[in-house]
Rosetta silent file (secondary structure, phi, psi, omega in degrees, C-alpha in Angstrom):
SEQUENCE: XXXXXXXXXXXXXXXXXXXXXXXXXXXXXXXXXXXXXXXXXXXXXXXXXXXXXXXXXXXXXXXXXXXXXXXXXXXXXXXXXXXXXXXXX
SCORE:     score description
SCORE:     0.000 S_00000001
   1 L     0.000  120.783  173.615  -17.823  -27.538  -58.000 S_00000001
   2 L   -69.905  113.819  178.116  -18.476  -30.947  -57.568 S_00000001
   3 L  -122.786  159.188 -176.535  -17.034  -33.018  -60.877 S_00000001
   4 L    93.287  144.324 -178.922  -17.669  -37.099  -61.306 S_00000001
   5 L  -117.477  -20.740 -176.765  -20.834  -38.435  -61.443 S_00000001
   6 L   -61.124   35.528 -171.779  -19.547  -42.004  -59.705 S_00000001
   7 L  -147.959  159.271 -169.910  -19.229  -41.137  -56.310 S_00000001
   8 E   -92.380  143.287 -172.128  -21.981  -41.588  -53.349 S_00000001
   9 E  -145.995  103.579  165.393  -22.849  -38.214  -51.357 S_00000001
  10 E   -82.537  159.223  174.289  -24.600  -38.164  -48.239 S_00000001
  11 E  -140.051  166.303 -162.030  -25.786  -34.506  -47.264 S_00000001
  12 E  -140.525  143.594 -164.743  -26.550  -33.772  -44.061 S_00000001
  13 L  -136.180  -10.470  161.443  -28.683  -30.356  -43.703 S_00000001
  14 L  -130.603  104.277  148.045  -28.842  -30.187  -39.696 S_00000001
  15 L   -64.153  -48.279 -171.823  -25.462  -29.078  -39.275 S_00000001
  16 L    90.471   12.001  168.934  -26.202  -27.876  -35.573 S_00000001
  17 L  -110.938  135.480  137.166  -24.251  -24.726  -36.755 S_00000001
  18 L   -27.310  -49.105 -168.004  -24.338  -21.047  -36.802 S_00000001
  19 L   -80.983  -44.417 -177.180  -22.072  -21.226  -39.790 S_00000001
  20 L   -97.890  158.087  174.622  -22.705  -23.997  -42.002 S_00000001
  21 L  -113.868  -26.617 -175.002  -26.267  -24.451  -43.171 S_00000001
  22 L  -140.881  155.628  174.034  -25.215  -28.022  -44.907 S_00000001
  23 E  -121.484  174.181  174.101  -22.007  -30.592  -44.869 S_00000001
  24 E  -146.424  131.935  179.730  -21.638  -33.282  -48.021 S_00000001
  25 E  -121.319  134.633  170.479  -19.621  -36.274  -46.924 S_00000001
  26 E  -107.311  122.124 -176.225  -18.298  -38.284  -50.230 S_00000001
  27 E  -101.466  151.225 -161.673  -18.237  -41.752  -49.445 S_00000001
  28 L   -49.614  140.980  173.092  -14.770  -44.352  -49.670 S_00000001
  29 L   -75.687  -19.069  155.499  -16.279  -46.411  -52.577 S_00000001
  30 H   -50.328  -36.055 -173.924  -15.607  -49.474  -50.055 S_00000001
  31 H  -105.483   12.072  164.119  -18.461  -48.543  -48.274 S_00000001
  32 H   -67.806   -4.585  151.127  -21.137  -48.136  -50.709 S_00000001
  33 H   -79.961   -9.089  179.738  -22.737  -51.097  -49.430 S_00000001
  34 L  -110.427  173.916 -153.576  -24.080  -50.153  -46.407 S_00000001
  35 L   -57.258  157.002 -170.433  -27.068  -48.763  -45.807 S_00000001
  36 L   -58.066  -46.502 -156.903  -28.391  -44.853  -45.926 S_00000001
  37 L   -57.370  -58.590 -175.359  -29.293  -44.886  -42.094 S_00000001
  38 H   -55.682  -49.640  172.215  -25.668  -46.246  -41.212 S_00000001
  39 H   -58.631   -0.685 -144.713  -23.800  -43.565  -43.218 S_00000001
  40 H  -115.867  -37.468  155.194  -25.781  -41.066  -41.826 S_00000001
  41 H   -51.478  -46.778 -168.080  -25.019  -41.792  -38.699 S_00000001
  42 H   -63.874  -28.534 -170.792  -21.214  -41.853  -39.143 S_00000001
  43 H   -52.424  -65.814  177.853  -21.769  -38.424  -40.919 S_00000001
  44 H   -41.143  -97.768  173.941  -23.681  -37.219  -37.482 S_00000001
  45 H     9.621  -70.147 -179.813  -20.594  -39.072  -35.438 S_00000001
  46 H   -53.986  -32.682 -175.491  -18.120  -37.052  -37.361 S_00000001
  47 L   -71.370  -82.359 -172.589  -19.739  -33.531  -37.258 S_00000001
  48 L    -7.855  -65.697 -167.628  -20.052  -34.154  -33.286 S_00000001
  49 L   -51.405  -28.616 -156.527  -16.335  -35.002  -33.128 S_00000001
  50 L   -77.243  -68.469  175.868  -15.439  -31.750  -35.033 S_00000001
  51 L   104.862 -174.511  168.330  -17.528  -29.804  -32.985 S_00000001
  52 L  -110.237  141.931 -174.015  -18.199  -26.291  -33.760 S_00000001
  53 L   -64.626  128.529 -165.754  -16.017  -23.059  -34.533 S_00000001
  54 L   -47.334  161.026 -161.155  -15.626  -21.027  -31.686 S_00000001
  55 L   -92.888  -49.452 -154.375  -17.919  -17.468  -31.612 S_00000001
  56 L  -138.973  152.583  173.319  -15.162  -15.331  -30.335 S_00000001
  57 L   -97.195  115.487  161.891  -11.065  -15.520  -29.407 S_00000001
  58 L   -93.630   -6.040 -156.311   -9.993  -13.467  -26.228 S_00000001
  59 L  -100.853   -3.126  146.670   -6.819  -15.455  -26.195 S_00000001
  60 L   -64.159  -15.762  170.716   -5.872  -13.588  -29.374 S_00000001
  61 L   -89.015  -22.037  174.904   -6.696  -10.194  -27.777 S_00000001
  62 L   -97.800   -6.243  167.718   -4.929  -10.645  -24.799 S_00000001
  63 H   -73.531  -28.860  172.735   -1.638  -11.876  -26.637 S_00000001
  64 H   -95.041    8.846  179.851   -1.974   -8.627  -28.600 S_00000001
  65 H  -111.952  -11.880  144.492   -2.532   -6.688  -25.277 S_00000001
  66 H   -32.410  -78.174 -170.230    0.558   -8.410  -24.110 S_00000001
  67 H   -38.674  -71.445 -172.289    2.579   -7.727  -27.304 S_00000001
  68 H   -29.069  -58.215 -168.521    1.255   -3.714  -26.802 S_00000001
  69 H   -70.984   -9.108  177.102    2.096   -3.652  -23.106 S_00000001
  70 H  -108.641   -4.790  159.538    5.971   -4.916  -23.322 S_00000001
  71 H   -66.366  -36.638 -179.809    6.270   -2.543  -26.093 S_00000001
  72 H   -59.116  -91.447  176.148    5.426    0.258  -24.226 S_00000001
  73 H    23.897  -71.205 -155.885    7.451   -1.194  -21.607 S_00000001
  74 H   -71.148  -34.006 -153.767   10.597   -1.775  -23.414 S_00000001
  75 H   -69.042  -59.755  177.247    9.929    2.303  -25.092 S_00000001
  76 H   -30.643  -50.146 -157.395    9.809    3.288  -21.406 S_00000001
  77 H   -90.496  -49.058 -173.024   12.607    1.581  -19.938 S_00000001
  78 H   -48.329  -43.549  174.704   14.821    2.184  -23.156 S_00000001
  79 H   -66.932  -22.908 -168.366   13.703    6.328  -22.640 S_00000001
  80 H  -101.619   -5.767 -173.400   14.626    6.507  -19.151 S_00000001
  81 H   -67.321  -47.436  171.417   18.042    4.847  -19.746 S_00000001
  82 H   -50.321  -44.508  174.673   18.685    7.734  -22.280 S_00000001
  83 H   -70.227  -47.937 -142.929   17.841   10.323  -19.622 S_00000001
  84 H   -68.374  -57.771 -173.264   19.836    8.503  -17.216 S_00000001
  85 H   -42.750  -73.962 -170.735   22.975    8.514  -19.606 S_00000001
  86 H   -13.987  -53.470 -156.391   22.517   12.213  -20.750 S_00000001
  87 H   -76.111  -45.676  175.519   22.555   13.636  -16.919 S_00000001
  88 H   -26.144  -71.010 -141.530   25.802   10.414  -16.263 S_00000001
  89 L   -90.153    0.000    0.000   27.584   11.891  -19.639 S_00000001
């Protein structure tokens, strides 16, 4: 929900995204003098800079194939220590 009717709103409708279909930039009331073309640009300028959200993470899947593999690990090492004692003691 947008509220205030005072305030200047460029929309910009070629995002250049999969995700978004539109952005709304509300512009600093300092700058309501210049012209549509110039805000429109900075709007473009700004999206560029952002850039777009990535499609997929592997570096969260291989941190959780990490995590997995030193669990086993530790269950492993922790299991044979147990045998070890048993046959010791």
């Amino acid at each position: 929900m947008i509220k205030g009717v005072n305030r200047q709103v460029v929309e910009v409708a070629e995002t250049g995204s999969d995700y978004f279909e539109k952005a709304l930039f509300f512009v600093n009331p300092k700058y309501y003098g210049l012209t549509d073309g110039k805000l429109r640009e900075k709007a473009q300028t700004l999206m560029s800079v952002t850039g777009t959200p990535p499609k997929n993470r592997p570096k969260q899947k291989r941190n959780r194939l990490k995590t997995a593999v030193q669990l086993i690990g530790s269950a492993a090492v922790g299991s044979a220590l147990t045998v070890l004692l048993n046959f010791l003691l």
